[in-house]
N, C-alpha and C positions, 0 to 999 in steps of 0.2 A: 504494500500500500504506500501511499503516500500522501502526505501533508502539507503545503506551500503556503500559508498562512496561517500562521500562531502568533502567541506573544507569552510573553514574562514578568517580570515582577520591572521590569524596565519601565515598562508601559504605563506605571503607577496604580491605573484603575485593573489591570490584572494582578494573578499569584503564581509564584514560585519563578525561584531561580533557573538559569538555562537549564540548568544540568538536570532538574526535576524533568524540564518540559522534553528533556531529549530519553531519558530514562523512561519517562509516559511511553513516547513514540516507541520505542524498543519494546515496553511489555506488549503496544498495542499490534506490533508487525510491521511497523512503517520502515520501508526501505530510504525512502528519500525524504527529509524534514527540510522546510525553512524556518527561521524564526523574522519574523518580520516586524520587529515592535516599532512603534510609532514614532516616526524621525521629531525632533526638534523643529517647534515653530512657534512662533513669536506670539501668536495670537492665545495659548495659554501654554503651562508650564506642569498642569495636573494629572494629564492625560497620556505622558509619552516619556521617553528619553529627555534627560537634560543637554544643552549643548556641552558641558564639563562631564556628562559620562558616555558620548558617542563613542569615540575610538576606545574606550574603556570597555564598551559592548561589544566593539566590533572583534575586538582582541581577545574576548573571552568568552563569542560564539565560535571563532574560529580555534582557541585550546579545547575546548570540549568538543567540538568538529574531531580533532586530533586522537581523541582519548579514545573516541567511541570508534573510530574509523574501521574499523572492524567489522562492527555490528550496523554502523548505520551511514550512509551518509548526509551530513549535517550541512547545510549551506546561511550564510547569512546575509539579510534581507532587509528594508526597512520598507515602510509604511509609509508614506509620506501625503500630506495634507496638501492640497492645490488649492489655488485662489490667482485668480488671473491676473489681478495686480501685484502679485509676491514674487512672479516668474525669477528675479533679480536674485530674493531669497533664497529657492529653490536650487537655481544655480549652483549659488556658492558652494551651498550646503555638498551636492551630490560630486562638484568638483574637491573637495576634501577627504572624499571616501572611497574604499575599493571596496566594493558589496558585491553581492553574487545578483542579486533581483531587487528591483527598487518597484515597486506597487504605488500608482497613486489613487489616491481615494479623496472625496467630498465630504465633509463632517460638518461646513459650514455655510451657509448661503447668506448673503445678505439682502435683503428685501429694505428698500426704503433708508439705508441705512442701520437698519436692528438684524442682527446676529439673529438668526436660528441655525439649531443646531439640528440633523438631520435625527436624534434618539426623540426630538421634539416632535412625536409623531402625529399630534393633533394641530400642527401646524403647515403640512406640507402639503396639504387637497388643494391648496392655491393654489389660480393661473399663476401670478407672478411667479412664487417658490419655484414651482415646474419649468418655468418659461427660463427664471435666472439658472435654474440647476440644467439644464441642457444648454445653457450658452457656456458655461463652464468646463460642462466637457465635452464639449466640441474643443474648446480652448485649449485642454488638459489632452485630448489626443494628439494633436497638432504642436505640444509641446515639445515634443522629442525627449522628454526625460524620463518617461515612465517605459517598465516591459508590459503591466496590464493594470488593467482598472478595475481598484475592488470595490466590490457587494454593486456596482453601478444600477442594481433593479432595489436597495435597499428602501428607496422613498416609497418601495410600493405598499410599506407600512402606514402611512399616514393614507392611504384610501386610495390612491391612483390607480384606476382600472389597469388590467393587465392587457388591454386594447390601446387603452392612449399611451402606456407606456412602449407599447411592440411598433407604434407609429412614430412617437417621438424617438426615439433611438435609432429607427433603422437606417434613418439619412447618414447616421455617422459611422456606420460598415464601411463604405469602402477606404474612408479614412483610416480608419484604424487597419485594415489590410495594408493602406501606404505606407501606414507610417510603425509597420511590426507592431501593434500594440495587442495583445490577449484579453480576451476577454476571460473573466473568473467566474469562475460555478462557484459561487458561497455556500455555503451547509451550513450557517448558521441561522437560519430564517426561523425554524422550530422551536429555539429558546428565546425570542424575544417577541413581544406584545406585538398585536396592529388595532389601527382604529380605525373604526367603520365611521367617515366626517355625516351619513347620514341618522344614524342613531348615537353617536356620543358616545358608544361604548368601544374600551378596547380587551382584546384578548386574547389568550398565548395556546401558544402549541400548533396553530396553525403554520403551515410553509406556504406564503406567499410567493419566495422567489427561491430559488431562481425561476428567470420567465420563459418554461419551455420551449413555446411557443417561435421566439425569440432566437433562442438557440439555436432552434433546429434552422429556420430560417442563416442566422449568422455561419451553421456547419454548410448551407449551400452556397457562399459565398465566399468561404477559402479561407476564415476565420480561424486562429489560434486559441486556445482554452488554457486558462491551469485552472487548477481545483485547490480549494482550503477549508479548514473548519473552522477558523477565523477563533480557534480554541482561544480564550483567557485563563485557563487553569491547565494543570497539566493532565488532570484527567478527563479531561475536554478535548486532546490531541487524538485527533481523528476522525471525529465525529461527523455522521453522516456523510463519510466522503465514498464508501462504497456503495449505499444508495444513490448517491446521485451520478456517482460513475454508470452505477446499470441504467438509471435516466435516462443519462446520456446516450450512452450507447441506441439507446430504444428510440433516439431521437436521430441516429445516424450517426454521431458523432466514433471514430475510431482509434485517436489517438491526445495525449495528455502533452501538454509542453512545462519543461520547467527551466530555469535559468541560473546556467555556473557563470560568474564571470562577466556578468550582462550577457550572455551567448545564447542562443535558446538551444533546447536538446528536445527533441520528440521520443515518448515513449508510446507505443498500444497501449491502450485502457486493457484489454485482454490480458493481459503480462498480468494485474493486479487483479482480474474476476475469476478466476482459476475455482 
């Protein structure tokens, strides 16, 4: 099996140290682990790596890479936060680092000027929300910094049909074919809340996304995939990523990509359905 998006105790709002989260992936059979915790960005300091413990991370996902090499291979990764006006930021950041896979993701939009944050789920059935969150990553493919873009069906928690979302996205397929960007099969849809904006209520254990649909559509188009369980614990590492593997498959899809080095490597999803 494998895993391409986890985190650590790096991350602050996660738990356990690398060496738990890679010891997880070993009890769980994972051949190939990333850790990808969430890069340094200015806009808060609660949610992620500090800029004084980057290379600190990086140095000590790559010794435990070393230890375990045996049993697993370990690659490190980061998570990184986009905002169209930060490109500057971004830069810097990714030219101070040697990572294996750099992931960018949307956590934040702003509307009007006010921060919402995308866990803010009874806020995102807005046109504007929608409207700014796809100008962003239109923005964020065309950036050339990321290998793929994670949970990008995640807003479908705040209520967004899985219609208007399979319409607003598709225009950006051939971009992300340009420009190598991967699209992520998330597995974490099932542990977290959605809200329905026409009844007010929200509630968990449903899997919203990934958006099948979507998918299948992106595999006829010559689309790239990785998969992650988007774990915060270490007992979280792995989670649903053989479910959505067979998904996939059922969907056409026939092989997985992960990235040593920024390089991408293709595996068969078959290799792990055995």
């Amino acid at each position: 099996m494998l895993d391409l998006h986890t985190h650590s105790q790096y991350s602050k709002h996660a738990t356990g140290d690398v060496e738990d989260v890679v010891k997880s992936a070993i009890a769980t059979g994972i051949e190939f682990l990333c850790l990808t915790d969430h890069a340094p960005y200015f806009i808060d300091s609660n949610n992620r790596i500090l800029e004084s413990e980057l290379h600190q991370y990086i140095k000590e996902v790559r010794s435990i890479s070393s230890k375990y090499s045996e049993k697993i291979k370990v690659l490190v990764g980061l998570e990184v936060d986009y905002h169209p006006e930060h490109e500057d930021y971004i830069s810097q950041l990714l030219d101070s680092v040697e990572v294996d896979y750099v992931i960018g993701s949307i956590h934040y939009v702003y509307v009007d000027d006010k921060k919402i944050n995308v866990w803010d789920i009874e806020h995102l059935s807005s046109t504007d929300f929608i409207d700014n969150y796809f100008f962003y990553l239109r923005k964020m493919v065309a950036s050339g910094f990321f290998d793929s873009i994670a949970h990008p069906d995640t807003i479908m928690r705040g209520g967004i049909s899985s219609y208007e979302f399979y319409e607003r996205f598709l225009p950006l397929a051939q971009a992300m074919k340009s420009c190598g960007v991967s699209y992520e099969i998330n597995c974490s849809s099932p542990t977290k809340p959605n809200f329905d904006p026409k009844t007010k209520i929200s509630t968990l254990g449903s899997a919203v996304y990934p958006n099948y649909k979507l998918v299948a559509t992106l595999i006829e188009q010559g689309l790239s995939f990785t998969i992650g369980s988007d774990a915060h614990k270490p007992s979280d590492v792995g989670y649903g990523v053989h479910r959505n593997l067979e998904l996939s498959m059922k969907v056409g899809m026939h092989s997985i990509t992960y990235y040593e080095a920024r390089k991408p490597f293709i595996l068969p999803i078959s290799r792990f359905l055995k």
